[in-house]
C-alpha positions as YAML, in Angstrom:
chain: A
units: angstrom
residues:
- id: 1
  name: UNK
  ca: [17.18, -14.70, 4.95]
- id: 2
  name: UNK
  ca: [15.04, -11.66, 3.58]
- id: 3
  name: UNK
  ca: [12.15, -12.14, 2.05]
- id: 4
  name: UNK
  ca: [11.27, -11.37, -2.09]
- id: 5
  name: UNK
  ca: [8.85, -8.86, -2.85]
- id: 6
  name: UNK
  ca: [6.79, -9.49, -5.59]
- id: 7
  name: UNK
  ca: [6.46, -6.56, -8.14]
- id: 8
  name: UNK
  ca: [3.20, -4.52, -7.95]
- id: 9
  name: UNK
  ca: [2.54, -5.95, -3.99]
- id: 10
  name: UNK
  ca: [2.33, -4.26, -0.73]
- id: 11
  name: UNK
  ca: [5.14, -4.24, 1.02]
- id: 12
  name: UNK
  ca: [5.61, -6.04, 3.97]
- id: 13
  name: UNK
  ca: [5.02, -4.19, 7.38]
- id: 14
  name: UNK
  ca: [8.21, -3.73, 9.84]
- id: 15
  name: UNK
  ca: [9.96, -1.87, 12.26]
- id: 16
  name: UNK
  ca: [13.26, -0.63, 12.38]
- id: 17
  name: UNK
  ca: [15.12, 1.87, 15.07]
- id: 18
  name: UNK
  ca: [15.40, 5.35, 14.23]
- id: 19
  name: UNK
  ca: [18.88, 7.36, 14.55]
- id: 20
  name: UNK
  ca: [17.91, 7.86, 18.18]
- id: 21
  name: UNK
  ca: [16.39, 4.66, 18.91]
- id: 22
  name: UNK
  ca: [12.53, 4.67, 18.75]
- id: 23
  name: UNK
  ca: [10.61, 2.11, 17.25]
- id: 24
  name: UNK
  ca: [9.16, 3.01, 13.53]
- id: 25
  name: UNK
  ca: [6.95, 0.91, 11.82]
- id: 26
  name: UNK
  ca: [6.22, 1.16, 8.15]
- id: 27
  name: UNK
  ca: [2.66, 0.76, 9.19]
- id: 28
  name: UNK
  ca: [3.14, 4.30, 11.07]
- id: 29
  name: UNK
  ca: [2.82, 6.03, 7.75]
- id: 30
  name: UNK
  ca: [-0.27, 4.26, 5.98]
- id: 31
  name: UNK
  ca: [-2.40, 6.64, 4.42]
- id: 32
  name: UNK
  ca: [0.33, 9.62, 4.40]
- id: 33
  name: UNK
  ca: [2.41, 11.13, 1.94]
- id: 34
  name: UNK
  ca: [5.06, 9.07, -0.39]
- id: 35
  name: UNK
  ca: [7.22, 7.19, 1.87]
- id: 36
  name: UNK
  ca: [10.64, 6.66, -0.15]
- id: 37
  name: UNK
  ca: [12.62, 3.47, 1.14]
- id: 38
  name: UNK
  ca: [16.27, 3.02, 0.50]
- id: 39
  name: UNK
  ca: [17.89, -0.37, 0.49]
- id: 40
  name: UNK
  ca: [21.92, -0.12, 0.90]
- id: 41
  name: UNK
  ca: [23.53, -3.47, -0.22]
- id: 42
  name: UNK
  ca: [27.15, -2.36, 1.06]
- id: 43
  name: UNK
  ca: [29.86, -0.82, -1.37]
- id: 44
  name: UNK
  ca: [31.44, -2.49, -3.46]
...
């Protein structure tokens, strides 16, 4: 079961497969640019 995110709270670290398999973290990309994160909940 996911976990709620509170509004105005960090966001929880993770790591998910890129399109060709590697490991990314969102961790990877503290301290960079934006990050934008899209959450698909299926079609409808």
């Amino acid at each position: 079961m996911p976990r709620k995110v509170a509004l105005n709270t960090k966001a929880p670290d993770f790591e998910l497969e890129d399109t060709i398999g590697r490991p990314v973290r969102l961790s990877d990309y503290l301290g960079k640019k934006s990050v934008i994160l899209i959450f698909n909940r299926g079609f409808v």
